[in-house]
C-alpha positions in Angstrom: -14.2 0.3 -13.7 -10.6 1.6 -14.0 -8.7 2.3 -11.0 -8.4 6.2 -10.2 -5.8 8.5 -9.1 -8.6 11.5 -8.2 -10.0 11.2 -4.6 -13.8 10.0 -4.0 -15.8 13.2 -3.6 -15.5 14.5 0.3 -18.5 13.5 2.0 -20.6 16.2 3.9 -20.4 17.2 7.0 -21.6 15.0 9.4 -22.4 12.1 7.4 -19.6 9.9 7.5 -19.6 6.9 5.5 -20.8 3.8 7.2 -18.7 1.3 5.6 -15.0 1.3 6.2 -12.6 1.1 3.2 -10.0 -1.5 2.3 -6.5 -0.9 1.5 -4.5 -3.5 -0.2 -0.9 -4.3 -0.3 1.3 -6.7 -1.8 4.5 -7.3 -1.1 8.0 -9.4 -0.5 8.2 -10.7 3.0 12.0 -9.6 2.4 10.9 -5.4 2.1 8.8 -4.3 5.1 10.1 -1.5 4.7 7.9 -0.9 1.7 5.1 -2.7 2.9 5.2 -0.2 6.1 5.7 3.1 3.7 2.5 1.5 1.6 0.7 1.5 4.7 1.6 4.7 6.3 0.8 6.7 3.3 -2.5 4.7 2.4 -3.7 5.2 5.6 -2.7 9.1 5.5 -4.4 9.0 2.2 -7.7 7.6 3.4 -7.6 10.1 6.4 -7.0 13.1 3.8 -9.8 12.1 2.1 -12.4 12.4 4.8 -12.6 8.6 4.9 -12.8 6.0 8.6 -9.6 4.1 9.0 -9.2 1.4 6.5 -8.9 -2.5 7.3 -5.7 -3.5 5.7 -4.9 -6.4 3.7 -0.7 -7.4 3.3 -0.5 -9.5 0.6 2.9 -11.8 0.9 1.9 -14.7 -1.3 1.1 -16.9 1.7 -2.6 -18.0 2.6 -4.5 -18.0 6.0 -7.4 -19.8 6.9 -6.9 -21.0 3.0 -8.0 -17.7 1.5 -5.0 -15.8 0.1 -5.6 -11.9 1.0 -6.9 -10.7 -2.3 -9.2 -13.6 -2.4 -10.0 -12.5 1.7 -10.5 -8.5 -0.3 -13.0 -9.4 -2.7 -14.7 -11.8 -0.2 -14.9 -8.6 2.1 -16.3 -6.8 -0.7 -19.2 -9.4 -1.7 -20.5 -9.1 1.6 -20.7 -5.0 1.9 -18.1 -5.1 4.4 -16.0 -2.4 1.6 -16.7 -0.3 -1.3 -13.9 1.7 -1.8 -10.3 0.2 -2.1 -7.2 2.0 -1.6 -3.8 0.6 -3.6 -0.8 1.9 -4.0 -0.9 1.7 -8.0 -2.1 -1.1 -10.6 1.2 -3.6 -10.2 -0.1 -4.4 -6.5 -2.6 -6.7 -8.4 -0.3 -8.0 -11.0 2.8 -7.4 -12.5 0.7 -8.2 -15.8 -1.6 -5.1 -16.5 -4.0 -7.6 -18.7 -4.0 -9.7 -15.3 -4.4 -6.2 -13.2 -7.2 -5.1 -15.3 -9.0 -8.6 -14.9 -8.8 -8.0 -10.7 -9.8 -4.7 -11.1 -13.4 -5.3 -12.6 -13.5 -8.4 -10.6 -13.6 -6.5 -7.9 -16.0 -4.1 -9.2 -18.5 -6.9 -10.0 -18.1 -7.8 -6.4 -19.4 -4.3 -5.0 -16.3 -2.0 -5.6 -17.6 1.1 -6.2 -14.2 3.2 -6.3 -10.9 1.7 -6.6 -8.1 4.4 -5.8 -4.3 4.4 -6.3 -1.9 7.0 -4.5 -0.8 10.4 -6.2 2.4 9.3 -8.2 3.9 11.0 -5.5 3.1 9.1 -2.7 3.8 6.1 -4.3 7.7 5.3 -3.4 9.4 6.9 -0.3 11.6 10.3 -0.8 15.5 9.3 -0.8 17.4 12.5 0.3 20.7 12.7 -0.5 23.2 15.3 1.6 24.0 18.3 -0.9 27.0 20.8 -0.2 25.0 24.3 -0.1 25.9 26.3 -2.8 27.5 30.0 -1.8 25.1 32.7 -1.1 25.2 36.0 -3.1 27.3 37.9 -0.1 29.4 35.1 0.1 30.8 35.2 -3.5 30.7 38.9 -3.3 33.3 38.5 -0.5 35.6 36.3 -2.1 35.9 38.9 -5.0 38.0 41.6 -2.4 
């Protein structure tokens, strides 16, 4: 299984699925910021897609209850308790893509049946810088008097 940019098919109206997705995110404890923007669109993603609200994993390299989160992720998805995964592109697995590509059918064997990364888009948050407007037609027009 390779990890998709293309949304999961819309479901039908009225039969919402019954199992939630996941969304994963990894990320420095140093950047929140990142790890919030992750979330935020994720979630919005999920939502666009006609699926329930996600359960979210954060990923910060530390380990509670002695399961790291992606360990915690694929647990999840052993049991049932997911199915479709939401990421914000391949690195959130590994910085290696042979690594990435090893998670990604890992979690496929475990019960994955669509693993989804945002829109290139969505991925990184829009920095706007101020611009001076440029004159409008009427406005170079009148400076030519």
């Amino acid at each position: 299984m390779s990890i998709s940019t293309n949304p999961a098919p819309p479901t039908s109206a009225g039969a919402a699925p019954t199992v939630r997705p996941a969304v994963y995110i990894r990320h420095s404890p140093r950047d929140p910021r990142a790890a919030r923007h992750h979330r935020e669109a994720l979630q919005s993603f999920a939502a666009r897609l006609g699926l329930p609200a996600p359960a979210v994993y954060v990923d910060t390299g530390r380990t509670s209850g002695g399961l790291t989160p992606l360990e915690r992720l694929v647990r999840s998805v052993h049991n049932g308790s997911h199915r479709i995964i939401l990421v914000p592109g391949t690195s959130v697995f590994s910085a290696d893509d042979t690594q990435a590509r090893k998670i990604v059918r890992l979690l496929s064997r475990a019960g994955a049946s669509r693993i989804l990364a945002l829109p290139p888009s969505h991925r990184w948050p829009r920095y706007t810088t101020p611009v001076t407007p440029s004159p409008t037609v009427d406005e170079q027009e009148g400076d030519q008097t």
